[in-house]
N, CA and C atoms as an extended XYZ file, in Angstrom:
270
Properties=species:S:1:pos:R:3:atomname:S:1:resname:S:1:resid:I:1 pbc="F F F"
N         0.813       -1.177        0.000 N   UNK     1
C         0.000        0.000        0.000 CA  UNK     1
C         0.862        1.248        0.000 C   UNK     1
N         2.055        0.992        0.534 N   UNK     2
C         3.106        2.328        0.780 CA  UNK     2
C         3.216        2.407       -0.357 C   UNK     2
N         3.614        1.600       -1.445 N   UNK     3
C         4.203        1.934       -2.561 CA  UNK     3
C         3.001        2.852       -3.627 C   UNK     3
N         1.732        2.524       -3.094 N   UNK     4
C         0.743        2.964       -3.916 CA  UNK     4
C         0.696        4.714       -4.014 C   UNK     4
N         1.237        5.472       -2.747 N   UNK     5
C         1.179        6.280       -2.213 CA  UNK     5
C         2.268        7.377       -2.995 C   UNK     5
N         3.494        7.302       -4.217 N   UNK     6
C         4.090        7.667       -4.909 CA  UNK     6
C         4.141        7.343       -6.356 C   UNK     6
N         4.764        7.736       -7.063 N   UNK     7
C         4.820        7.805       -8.013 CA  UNK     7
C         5.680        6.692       -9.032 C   UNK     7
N         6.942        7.012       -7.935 N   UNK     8
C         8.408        6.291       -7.732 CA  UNK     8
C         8.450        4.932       -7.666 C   UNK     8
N         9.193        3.885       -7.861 N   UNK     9
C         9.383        2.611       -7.289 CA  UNK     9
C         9.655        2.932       -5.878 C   UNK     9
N         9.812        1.691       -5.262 N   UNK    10
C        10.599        1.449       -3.521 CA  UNK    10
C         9.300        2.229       -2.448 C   UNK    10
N         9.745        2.280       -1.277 N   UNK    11
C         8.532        2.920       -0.183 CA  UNK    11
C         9.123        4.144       -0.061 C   UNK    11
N         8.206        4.783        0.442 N   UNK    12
C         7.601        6.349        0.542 CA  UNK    12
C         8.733        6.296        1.730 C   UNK    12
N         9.572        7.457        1.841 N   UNK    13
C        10.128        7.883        2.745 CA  UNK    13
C         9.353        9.648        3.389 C   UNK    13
N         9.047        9.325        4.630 N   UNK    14
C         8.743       10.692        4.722 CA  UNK    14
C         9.998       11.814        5.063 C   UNK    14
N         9.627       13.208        4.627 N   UNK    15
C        10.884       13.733        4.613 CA  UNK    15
C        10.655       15.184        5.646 C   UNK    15
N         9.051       15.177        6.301 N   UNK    16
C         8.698       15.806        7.259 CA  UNK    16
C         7.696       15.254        8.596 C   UNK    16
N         7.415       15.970        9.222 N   UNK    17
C         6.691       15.575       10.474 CA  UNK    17
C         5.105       15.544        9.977 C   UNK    17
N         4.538       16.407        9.029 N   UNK    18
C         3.969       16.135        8.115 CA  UNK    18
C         3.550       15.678        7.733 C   UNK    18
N         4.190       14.986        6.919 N   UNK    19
C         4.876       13.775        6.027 CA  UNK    19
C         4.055       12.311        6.841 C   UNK    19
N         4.898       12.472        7.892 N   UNK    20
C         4.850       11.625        8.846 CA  UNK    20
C         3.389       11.324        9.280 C   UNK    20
N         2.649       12.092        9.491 N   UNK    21
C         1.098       12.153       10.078 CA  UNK    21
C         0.253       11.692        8.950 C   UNK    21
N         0.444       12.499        7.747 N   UNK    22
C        -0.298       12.127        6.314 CA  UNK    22
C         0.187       10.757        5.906 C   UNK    22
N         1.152        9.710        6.086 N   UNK    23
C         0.851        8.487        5.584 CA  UNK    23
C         0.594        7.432        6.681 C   UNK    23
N         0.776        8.090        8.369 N   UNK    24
C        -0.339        8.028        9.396 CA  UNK    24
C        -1.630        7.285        8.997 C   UNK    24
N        -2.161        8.564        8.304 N   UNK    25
C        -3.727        7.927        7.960 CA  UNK    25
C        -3.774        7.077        7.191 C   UNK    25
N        -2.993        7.268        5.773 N   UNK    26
C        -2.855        5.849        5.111 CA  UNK    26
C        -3.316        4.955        5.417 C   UNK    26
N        -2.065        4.830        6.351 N   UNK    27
C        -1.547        3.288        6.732 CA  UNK    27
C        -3.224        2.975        7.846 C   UNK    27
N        -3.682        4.060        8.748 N   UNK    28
C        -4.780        3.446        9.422 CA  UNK    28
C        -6.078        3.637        8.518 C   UNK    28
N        -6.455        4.093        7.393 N   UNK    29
C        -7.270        4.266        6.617 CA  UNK    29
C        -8.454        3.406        7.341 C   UNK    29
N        -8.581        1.957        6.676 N   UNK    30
C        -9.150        0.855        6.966 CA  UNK    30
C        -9.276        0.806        8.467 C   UNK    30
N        -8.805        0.976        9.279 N   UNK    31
C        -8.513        0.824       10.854 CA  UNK    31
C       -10.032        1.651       11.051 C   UNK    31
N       -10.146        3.246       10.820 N   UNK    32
C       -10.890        4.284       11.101 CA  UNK    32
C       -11.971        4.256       10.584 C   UNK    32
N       -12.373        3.483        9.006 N   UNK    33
C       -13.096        3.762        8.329 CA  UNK    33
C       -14.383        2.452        9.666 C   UNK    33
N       -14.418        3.083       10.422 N   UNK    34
C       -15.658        2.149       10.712 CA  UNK    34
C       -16.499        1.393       10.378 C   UNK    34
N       -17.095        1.727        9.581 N   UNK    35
C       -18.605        0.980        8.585 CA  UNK    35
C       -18.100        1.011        7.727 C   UNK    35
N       -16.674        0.151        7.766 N   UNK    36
C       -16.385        0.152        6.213 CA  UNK    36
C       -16.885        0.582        4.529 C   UNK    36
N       -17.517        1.782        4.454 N   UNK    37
C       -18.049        2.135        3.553 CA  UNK    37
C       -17.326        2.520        2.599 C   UNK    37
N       -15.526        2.510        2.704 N   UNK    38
C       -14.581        3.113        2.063 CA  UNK    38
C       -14.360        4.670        2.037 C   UNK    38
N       -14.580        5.046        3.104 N   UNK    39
C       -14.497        6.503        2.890 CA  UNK    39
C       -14.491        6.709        4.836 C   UNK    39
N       -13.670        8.184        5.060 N   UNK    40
C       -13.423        8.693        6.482 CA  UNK    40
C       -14.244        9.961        6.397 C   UNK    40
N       -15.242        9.819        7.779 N   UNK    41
C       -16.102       11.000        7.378 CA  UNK    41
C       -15.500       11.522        8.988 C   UNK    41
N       -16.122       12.944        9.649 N   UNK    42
C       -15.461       13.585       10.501 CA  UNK    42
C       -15.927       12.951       11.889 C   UNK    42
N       -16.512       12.039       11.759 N   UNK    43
C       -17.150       10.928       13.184 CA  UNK    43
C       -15.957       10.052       12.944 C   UNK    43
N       -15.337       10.460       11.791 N   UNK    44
C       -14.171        8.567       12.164 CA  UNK    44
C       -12.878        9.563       12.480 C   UNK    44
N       -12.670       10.551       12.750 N   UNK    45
C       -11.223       10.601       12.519 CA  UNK    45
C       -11.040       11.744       13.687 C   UNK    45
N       -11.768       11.608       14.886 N   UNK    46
C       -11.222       11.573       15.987 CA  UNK    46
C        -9.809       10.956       16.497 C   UNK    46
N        -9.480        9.803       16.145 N   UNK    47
C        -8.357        9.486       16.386 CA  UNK    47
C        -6.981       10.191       16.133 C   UNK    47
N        -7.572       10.527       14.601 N   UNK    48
C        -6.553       11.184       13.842 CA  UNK    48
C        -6.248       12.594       14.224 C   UNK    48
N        -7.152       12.981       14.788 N   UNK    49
C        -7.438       14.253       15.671 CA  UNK    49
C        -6.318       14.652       16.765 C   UNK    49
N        -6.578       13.333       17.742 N   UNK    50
C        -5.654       13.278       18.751 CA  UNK    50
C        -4.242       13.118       18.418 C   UNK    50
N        -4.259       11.936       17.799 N   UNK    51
C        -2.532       11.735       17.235 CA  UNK    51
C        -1.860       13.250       16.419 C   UNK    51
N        -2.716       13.448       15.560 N   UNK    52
C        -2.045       14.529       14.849 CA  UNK    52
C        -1.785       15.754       15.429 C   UNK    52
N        -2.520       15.932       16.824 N   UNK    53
C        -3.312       17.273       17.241 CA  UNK    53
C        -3.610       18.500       16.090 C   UNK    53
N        -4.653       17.577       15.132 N   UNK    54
C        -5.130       18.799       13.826 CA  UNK    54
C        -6.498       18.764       14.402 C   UNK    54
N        -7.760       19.498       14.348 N   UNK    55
C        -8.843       19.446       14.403 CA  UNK    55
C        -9.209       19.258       13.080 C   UNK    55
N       -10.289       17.654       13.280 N   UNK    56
C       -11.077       17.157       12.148 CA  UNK    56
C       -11.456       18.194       11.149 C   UNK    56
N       -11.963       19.557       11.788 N   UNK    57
C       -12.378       20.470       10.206 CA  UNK    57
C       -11.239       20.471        9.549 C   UNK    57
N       -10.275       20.754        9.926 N   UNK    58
C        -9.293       21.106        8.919 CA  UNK    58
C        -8.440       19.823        8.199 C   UNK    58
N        -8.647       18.832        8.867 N   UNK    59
C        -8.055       17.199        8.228 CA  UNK    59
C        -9.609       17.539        7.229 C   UNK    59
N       -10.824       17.594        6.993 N   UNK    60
C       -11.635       17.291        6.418 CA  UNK    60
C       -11.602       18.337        5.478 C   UNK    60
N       -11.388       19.665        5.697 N   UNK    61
C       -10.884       20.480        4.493 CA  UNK    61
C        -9.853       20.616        3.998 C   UNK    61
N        -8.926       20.068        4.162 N   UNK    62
C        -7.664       19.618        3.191 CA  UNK    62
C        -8.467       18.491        2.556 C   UNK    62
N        -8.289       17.465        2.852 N   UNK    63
C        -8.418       16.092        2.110 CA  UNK    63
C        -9.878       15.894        1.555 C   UNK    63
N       -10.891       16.710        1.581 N   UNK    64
C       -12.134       16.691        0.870 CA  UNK    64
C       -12.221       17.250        0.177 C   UNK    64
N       -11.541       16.900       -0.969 N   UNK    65
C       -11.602       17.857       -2.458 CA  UNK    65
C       -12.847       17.796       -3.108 C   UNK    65
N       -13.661       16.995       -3.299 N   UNK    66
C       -14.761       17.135       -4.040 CA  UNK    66
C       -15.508       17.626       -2.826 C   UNK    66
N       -15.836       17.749       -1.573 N   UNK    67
C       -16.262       18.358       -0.866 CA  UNK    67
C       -17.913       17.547       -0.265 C   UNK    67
N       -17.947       16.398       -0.368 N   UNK    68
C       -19.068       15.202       -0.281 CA  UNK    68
C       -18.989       15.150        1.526 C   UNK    68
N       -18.227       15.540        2.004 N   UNK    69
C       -17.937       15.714        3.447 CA  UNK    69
C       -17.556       14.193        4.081 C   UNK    69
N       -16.854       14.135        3.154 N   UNK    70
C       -16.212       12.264        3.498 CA  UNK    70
C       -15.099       11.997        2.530 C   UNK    70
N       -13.960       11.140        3.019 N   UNK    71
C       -12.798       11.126        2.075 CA  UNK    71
C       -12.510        9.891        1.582 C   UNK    71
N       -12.111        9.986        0.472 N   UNK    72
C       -11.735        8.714       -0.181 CA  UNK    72
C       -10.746        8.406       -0.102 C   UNK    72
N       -10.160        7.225       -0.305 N   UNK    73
C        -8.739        6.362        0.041 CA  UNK    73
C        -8.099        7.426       -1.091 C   UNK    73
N        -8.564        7.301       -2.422 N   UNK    74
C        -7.980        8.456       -3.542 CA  UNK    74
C        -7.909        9.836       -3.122 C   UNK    74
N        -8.638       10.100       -2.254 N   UNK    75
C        -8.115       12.065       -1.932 CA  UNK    75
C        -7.241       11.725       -0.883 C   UNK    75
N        -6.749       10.418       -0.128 N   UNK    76
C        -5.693       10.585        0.937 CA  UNK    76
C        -4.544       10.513        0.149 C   UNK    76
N        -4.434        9.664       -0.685 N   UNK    77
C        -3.383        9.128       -1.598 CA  UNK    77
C        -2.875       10.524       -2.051 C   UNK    77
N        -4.030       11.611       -2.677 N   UNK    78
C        -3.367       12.576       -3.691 CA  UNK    78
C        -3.664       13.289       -2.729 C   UNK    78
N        -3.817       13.323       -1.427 N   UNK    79
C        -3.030       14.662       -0.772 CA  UNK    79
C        -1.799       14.546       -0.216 C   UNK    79
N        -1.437       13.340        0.030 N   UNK    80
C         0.285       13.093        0.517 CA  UNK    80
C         0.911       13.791       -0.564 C   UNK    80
N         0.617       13.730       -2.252 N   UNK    81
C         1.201       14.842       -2.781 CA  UNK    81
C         1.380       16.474       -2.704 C   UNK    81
N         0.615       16.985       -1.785 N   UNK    82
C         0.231       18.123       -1.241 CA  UNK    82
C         0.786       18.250       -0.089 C   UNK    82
N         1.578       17.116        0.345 N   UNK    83
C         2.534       18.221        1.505 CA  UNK    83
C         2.726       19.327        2.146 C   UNK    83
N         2.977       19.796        0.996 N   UNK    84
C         3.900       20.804        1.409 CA  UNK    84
C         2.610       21.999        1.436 C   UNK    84
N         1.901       22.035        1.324 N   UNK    85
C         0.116       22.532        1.261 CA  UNK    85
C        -0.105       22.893        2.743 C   UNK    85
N         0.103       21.493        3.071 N   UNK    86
C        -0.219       20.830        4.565 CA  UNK    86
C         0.530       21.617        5.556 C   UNK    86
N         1.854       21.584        4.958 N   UNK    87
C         2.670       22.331        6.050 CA  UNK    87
C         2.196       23.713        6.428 C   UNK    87
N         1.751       24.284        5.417 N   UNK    88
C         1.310       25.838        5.874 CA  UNK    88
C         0.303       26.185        6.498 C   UNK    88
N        -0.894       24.955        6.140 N   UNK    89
C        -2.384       24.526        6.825 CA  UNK    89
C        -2.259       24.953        8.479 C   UNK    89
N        -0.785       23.898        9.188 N   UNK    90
C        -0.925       23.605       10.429 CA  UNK    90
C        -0.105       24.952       11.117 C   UNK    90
C-alpha cells in the first residue's frame, strides 16, 4: 500500500513531520473507516485528531476535495502529494 502512495518505485520515505502524520492515515485508513463504507467521514477521525493534534475540520478540508464531506482512500493518496500545502495549513 506504501508503494501505492508515490509515483516512484521502492517505499515512501517521509521527509517531514507532516509527512509523517499524512501516511499516518494511510496506513490506518481501513482501521478508522468504521462501517467500512470506504471513505473517512469527521465521526471517524477523531483518532486522527488526537494523534495529529489537527482538528477534524481542517483534516476534512484539506483532504475533501470534491467536498461530499467524506474522504476517499484516492483524496488521501493525492493529498500526501500536497505536503507541502499541509505544512502551511498547520
Amino acid at each position: 500500500m506504501l508503494a501505492s502512495c508515490s509515483s516512484e518505485l521502492g517505499p515512501v520515505v517521509p521527509q517531514s513531520a507532516v509527512e509523517r502524520k499524512m501516511l499516518g492515515l494511510l496506513e490506518k485508513f481501513d482501521r478508522w473507516d468504521e462501517n467500512g463504507d470506504g471513505y473517512l467521514t469527521a465521526n471517524e477521525l477523531h483518532e486522527a485528531e488526537r494523534i495529529g493534534n489537527v482538528p477534524v475540520e481542517k483534516i476534512m478540508k484539506f483532504y475533501d476535495t470534491n467536498g461530499d464531506q467524506k474522504i476517499s482512500h484516492g483524496e488521501a493518496q493525492r493529498a500526501y502529494h500536497r505536503a507541502s500545502e499541509a505544512e502551511k495549513l498547520i
